[in-house]
C-alpha positions as CSV (number, residue, x, y, z in Angstrom):
1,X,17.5,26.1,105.6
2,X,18.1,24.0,108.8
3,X,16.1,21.0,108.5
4,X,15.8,18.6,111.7
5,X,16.7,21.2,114.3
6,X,16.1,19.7,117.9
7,X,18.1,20.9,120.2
8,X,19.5,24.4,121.4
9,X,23.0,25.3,120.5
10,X,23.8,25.9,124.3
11,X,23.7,21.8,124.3
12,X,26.2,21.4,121.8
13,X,28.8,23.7,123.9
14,X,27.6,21.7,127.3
15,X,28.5,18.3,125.5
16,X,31.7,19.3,124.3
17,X,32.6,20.7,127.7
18,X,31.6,17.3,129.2
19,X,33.7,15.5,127.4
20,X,36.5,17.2,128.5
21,X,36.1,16.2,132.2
22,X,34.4,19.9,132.7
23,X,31.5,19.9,135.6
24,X,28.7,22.0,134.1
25,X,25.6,24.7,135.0
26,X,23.4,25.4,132.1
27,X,21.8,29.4,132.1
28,X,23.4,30.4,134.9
29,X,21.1,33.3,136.2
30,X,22.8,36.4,137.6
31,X,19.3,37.6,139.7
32,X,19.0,41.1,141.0
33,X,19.4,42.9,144.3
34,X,15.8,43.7,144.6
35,X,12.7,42.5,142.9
36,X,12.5,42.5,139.3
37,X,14.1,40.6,136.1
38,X,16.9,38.6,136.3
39,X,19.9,40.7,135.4
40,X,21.8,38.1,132.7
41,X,22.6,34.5,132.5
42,X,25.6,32.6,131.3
43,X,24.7,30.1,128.7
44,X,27.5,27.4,130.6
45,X,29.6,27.9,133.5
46,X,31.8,25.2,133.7
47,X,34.6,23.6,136.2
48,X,37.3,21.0,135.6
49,X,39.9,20.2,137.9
50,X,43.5,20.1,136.7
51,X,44.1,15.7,137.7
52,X,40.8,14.6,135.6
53,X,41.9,11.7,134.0
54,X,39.1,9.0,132.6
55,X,40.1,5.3,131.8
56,X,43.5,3.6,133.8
57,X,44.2,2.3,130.5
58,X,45.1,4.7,127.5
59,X,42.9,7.9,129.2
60,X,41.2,9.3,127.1
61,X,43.0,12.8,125.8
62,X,40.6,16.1,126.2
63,X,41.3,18.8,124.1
64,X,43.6,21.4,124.8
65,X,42.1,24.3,123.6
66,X,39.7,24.4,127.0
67,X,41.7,22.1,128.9
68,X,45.4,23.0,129.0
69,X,45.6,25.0,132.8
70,X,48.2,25.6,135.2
71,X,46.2,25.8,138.1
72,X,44.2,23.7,139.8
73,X,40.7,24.8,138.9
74,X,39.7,25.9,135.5
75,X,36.4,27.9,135.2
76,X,34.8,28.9,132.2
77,X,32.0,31.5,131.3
78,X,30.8,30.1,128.0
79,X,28.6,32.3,126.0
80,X,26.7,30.3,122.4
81,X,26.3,32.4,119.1
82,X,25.1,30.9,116.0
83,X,27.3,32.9,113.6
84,X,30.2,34.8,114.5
85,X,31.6,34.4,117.9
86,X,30.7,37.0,120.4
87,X,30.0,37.9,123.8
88,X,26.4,39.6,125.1
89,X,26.5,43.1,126.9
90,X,26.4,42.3,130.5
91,X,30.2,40.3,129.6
92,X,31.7,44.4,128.5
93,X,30.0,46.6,130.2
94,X,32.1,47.2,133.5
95,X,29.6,49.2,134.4
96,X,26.5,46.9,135.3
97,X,29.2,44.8,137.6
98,X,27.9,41.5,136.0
99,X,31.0,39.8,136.0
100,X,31.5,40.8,139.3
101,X,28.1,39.3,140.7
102,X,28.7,36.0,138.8
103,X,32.1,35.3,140.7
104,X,30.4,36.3,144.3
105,X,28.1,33.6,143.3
106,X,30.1,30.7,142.7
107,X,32.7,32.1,145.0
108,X,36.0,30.4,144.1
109,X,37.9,33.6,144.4
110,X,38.2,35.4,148.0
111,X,35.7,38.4,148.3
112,X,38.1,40.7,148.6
113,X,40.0,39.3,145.1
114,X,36.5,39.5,142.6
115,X,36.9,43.3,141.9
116,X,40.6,42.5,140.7
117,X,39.4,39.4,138.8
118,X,36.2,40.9,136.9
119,X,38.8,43.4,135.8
120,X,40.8,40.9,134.3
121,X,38.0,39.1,132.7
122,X,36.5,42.7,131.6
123,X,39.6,43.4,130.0
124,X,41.3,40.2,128.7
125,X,38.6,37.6,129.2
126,X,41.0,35.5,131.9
127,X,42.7,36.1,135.2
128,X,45.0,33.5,136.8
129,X,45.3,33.3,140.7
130,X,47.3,30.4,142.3
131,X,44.2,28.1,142.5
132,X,42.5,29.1,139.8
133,X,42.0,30.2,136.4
134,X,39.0,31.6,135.2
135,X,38.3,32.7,131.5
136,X,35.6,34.0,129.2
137,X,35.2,31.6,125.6
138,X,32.7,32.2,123.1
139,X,31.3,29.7,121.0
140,X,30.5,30.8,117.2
141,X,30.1,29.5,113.2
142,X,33.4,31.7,112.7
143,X,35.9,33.6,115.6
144,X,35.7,37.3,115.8
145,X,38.8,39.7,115.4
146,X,36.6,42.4,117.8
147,X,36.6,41.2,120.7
148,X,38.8,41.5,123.9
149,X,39.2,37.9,124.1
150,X,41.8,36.0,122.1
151,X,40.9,33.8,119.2
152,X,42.4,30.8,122.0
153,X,39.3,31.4,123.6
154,X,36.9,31.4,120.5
155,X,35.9,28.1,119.5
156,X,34.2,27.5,116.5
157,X,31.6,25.0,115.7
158,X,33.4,22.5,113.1
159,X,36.4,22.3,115.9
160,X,33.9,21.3,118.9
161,X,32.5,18.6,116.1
162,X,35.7,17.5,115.6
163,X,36.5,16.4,118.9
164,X,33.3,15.1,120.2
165,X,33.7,13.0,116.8
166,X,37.2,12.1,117.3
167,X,36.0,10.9,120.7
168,X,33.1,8.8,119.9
169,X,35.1,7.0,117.4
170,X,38.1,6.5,119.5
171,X,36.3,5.0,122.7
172,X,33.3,3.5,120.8
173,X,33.5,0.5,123.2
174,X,33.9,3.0,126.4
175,X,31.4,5.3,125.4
176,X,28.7,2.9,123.8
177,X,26.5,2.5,126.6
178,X,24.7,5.6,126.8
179,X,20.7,5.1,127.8
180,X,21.2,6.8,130.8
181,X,22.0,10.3,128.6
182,X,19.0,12.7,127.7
183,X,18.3,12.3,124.0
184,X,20.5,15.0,122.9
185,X,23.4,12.9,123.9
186,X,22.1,9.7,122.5
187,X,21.3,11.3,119.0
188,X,25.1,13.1,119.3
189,X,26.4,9.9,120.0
190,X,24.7,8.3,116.6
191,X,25.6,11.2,114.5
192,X,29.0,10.9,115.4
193,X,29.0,7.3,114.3
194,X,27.4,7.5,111.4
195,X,28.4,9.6,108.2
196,X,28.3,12.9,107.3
197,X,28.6,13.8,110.8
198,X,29.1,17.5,111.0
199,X,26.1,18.2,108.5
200,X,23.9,16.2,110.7
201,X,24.7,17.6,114.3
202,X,24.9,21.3,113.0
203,X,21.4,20.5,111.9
204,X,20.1,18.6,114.9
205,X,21.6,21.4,117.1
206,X,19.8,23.9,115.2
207,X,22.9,25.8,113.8
């Protein structure tokens, strides 16, 4: 039984994406043509630019599993599962065009390029242009053999702990004054410090 739960899972993914330099939009709403519900949401979309470096001295090193990109801009579509990794309907069906409304929205493809990009992401969960790469990655207790996306772009809980741990440990001086952070961040930050750190932030973000 999880015992101290605080935060949603979603926050978890959005503080390991931050860490690695990525820009981020939490529940991303995909709205409809007409009136009526909205027609999905992304639980992150998230942007990182290929020169992000933090500190002049010994910079900090993200982790390549989301970071290594040969393009300028790399976009991710995250999508939060507390079990087994996995992406929600609107991210297969071709059909409903979700993907496709999503890139129109943030718009870092050329109009005329989306169709030929959703494909991609439909299909392989990545399409590279010259610019920019874009890629679906689910977040999950455990990766998932079933889905179109490669296990590269499945990232399980423990290994997310393990580098926002590695990090606050490494650059405890940098990263030590955080009052400014929402209290997620601070309690993340104190977790990782302290000991038994994955049991702790599994529970505090509820998975």
């Amino acid at each position: 039984m999880v015992t101290n739960c605080k935060f949603k899972r979603e926050r978890l993914v959005y503080w390991y994406l931050r860490l690695n330099g990525f820009l981020t939009i939490e529940n991303f709403v995909v709205h409809p043509e007409r009136s009526g519900s909205q027609r999905t949401d992304a639980d992150i979309l998230a942007v990182r630019f290929r020169n992000r470096k933090e500190l002049f001295v010994n910079p900090m090193e993200d982790d390549p599993r989301v970071c290594e990109c040969g393009t300028l801009c790399n976009v991710i579509i995250a999508e939060a599962k507390r079990n087994r990794c996995d992406l929600n309907g609107p991210w297969t069906h071709r059909e409903k065009k979700n993907i496709n409304r999503v890139l129109r929205a943030m718009g870092c493809f050329a109009p005329n390029e989306n169709d030929r990009v959703a494909e991609s992401l439909y299909s392989v969960g990545r399409y590279d242009s010259s610019c920019v790469t874009c890629r679906l990655f689910a977040f999950g207790e455990s990766t998932n053999d079933q889905l179109k996306i490669p296990v590269q772009q499945q990232v399980i809980w423990k290994e997310a702990i393990d580098f926002i741990v590695k990090r606050f440990k490494e650059y405890r001086n940098q990263k030590r004054d955080v009052g400014q952070w929402s209290e997620d961040g601070t309690k993340l930050q104190e977790a990782a410090l302290g000991e038994n750190s994955t049991e702790i932030i599994l529970n505090l973000f509820c998975l």
